[in-house]
C-alpha positions in Angstrom: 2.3 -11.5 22.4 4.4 -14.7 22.1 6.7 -14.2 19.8 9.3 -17.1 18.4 11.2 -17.7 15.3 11.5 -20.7 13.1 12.3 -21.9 9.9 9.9 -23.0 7.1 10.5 -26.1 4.6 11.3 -24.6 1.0 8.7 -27.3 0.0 6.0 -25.5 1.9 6.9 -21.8 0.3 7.1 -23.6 -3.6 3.6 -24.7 -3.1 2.1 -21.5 -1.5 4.4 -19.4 -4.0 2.1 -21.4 -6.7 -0.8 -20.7 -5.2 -0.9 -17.1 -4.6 1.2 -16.6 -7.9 -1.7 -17.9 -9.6 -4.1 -16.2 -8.1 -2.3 -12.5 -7.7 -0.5 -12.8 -11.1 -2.6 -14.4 -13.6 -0.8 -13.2 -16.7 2.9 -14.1 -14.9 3.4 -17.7 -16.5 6.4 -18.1 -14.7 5.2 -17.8 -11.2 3.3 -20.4 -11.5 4.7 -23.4 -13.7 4.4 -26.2 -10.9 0.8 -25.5 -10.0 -2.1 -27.6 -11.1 -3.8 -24.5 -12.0 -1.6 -23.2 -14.4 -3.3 -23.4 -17.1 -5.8 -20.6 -15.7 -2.4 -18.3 -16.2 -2.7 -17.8 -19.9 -6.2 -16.6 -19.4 -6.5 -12.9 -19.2 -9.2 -11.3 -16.6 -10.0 -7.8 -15.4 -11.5 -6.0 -13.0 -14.1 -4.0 -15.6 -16.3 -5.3 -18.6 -16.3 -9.1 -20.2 -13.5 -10.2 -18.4 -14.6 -8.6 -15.1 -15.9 -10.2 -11.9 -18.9 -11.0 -13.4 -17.8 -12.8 -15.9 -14.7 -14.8 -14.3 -16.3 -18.0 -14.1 -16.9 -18.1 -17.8 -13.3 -17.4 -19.1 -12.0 -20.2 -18.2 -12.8 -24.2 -16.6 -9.8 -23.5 -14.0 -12.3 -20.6 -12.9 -15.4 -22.4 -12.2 -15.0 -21.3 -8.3 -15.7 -17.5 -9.3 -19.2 -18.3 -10.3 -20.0 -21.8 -8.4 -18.3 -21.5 -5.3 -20.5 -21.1 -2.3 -17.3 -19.5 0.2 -16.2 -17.0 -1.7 -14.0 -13.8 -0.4 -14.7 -11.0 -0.2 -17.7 -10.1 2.1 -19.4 -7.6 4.1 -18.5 -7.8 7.7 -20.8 -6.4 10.6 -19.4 -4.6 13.8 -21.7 -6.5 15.9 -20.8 -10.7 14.3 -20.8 -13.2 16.4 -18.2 -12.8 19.5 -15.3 -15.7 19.2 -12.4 -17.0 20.6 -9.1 -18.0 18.8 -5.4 -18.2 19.4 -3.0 -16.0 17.3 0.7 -15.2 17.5 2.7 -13.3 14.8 6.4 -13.5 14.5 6.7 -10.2 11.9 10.6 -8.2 11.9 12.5 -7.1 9.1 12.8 -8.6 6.4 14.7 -8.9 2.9 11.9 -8.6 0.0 11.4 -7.7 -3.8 8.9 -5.7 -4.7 7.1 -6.3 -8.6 4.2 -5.8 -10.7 1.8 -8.4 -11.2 -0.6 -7.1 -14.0 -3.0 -7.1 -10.9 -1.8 -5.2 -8.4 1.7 -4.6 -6.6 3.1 -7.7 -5.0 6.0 -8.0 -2.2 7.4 -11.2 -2.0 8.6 -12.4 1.1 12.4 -13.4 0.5 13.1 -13.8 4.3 11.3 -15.4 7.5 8.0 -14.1 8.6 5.8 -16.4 10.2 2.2 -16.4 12.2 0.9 -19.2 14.5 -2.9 -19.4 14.2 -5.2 -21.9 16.0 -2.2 -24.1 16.7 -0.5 -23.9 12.8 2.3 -22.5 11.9 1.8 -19.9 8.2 4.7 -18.5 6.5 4.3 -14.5 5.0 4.1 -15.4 1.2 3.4 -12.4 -0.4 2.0 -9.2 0.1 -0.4 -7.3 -2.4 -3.0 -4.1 -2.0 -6.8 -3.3 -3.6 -7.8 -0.2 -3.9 -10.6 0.4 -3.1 -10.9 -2.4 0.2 -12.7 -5.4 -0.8 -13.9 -6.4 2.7 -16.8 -3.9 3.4 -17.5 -3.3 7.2 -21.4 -2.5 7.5 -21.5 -2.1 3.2 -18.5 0.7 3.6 -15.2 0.3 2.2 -11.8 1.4 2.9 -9.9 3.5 0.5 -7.0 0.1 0.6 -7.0 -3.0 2.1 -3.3 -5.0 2.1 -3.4 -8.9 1.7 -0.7 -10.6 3.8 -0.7 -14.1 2.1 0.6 -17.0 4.2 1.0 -20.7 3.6 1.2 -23.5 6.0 3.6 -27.2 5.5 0.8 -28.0 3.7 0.4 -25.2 1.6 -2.7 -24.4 3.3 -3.7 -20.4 3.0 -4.6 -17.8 5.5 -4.9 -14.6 4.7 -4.7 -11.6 6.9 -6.9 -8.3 5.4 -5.5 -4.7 6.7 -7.9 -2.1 6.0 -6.4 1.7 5.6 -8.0 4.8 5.9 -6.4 8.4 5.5 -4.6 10.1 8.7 -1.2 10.2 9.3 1.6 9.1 7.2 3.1 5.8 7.4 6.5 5.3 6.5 6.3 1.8 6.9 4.9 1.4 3.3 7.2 4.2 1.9 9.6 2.0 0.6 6.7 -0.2 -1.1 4.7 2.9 -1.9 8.0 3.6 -4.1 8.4 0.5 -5.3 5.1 1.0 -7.3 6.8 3.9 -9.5 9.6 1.9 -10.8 10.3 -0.3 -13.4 11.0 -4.1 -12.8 11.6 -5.5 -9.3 12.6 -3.5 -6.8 14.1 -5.5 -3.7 14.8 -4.1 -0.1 14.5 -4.4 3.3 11.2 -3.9 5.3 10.0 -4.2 8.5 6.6 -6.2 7.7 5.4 -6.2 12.0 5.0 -1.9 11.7 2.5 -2.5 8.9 0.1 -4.3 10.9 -2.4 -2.4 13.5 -1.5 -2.2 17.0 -4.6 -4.6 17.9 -5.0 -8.0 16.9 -9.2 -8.2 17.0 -10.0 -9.3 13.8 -13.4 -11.0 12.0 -12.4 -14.6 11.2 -14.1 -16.6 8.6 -13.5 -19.5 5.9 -13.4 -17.9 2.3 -11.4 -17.9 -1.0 -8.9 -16.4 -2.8 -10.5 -13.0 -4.2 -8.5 -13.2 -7.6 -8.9 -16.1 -10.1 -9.1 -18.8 -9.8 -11.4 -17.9 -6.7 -9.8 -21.0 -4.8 -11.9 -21.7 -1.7 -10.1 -23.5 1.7 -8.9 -19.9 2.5 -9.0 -18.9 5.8 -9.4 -15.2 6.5 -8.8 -12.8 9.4 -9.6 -9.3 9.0 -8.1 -6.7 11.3 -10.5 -4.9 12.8 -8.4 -1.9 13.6 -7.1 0.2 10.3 -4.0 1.2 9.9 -3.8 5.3 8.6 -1.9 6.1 5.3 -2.0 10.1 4.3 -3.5 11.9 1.2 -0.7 11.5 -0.6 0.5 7.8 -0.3 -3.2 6.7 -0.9 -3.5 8.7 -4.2 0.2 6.8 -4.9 -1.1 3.4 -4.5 -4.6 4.4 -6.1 -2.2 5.9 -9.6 -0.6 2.5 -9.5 -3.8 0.4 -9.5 -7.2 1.8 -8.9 -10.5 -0.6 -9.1 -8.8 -3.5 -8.6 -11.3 -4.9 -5.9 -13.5 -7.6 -6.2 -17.2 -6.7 -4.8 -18.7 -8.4 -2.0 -19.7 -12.3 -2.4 -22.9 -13.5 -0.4 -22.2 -15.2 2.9 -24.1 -18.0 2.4 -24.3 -20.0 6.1 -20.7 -19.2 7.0 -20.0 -17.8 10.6 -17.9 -14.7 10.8 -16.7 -14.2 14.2 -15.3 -11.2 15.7 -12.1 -11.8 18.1 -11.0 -9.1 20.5 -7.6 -8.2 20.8 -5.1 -10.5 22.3 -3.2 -7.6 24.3 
């Protein structure tokens, strides 16, 4: 795999910090002051009853995606979509990064370097959050816990990369972030973001949205195909820190989903 480093205009991270504050924060006023959706911020949603999924798209006018949009995220994938071809590099190491509590969901922010080269564009790692259950189905079965690798581009375009996780053997990759989710206030560190990937790169690509209000579509989405394993214990952690916090499935619509072997 190709790996190279490079630096990332601050200009590109502000926007994309705006972005996916917005959509992973929604109560965090202060995450996302410069975006022109900010005004969806003061709006309270949840995962369950009248603010729930269901009824997103009515709380708010800066949420009119979650009921009209006709690419939202998450879907269903299927083992046997349609075969593609795409180029894909990722430039993961350690990194300095802060761990806090969104309301949502979990959120590591990116404080150093990380970047991905996709399709000939350059993303920068934004932010890192988890659902639990998965939201991504494969054939209408979901994962105990899918991770969200949010990147942004120069343009503060979004691509997303979905890791799915299923119980097996521990991985101490997340323990620091695992731990993170039992303190109070932000936590910051060190972690090594490339050992919580899989060891494949195949992955289900397709044009979606952001799964979190305000359902912002223009995302594009790569789903690993291969799940990573986290044991008993560190699933039944991240599942007392936030369980139900999945959107369900959104219909397809005519989108293609195609289905990338690995790279090598």
């Amino acid at each position: 795999m190709h790996r190279s480093i490079r630096l990332v205009a601050p200009s590109a991270l502000a926007v994309a910090v705006a972005l996916t504050g917005c959509a992973a924060s929604g109560d965090d006023s202060t995450a996302v002051e410069e975006s022109p959706a900010a005004s969806a911020v003061a709006v309270h949603w949840s995962y369950e009853g009248e603010e729930g999924p269901d009824h997103w798209g009515e709380l708010s006018a800066d949420f009119g995606m979650c009921q009209d949009g006709t690419q939202q995220s998450p879907i269903d994938l299927h083992a046997d979509d349609q075969a593609g071809t795409d180029e894909l590099s990722v430039d993961y190491g350690t990194i300095a990064e802060h761990v806090h509590d969104t309301g949502h969901t979990f959120q590591m922010d990116a404080d150093d370097d990380a970047t991905l080269e996709y399709e000939g564009t350059e993303y920068a790692l934004v932010q890192m959050h988890f659902h639990d259950p998965s939201e991504h189905t494969v054939d209408g079965e979901a994962a105990p816990v899918e991770f969200h690798f949010v990147h942004a581009d120069d343009d503060g375009d979004l691509l997303v990369v979905g890791v799915l996780a299923v119980e097996g053997a521990h991985a101490a990759a997340f323990d620091d972030f695992i731990a993170a989710t039992t303190q109070e206030g932000d936590v910051a560190g060190d972690i090594d973001v490339a050992a919580m990937l899989p060891t494949s790169t195949a992955h289900y690509a397709y044009e979606g949205s952001l799964t979190t209000p305000p359902c912002s579509e223009g995302v594009q989405w790569l789903v690993m195909q291969e799940a990573i394993e986290l044991d008993a214990e560190q699933i039944a952690a991240l599942e007392t820190a936030y369980a139900g916090n999945a959107r369900p499935v959104q219909e397809l619509g005519g989108r293609l989903v195609t289905s990338v072997a690995s790279l090598g």
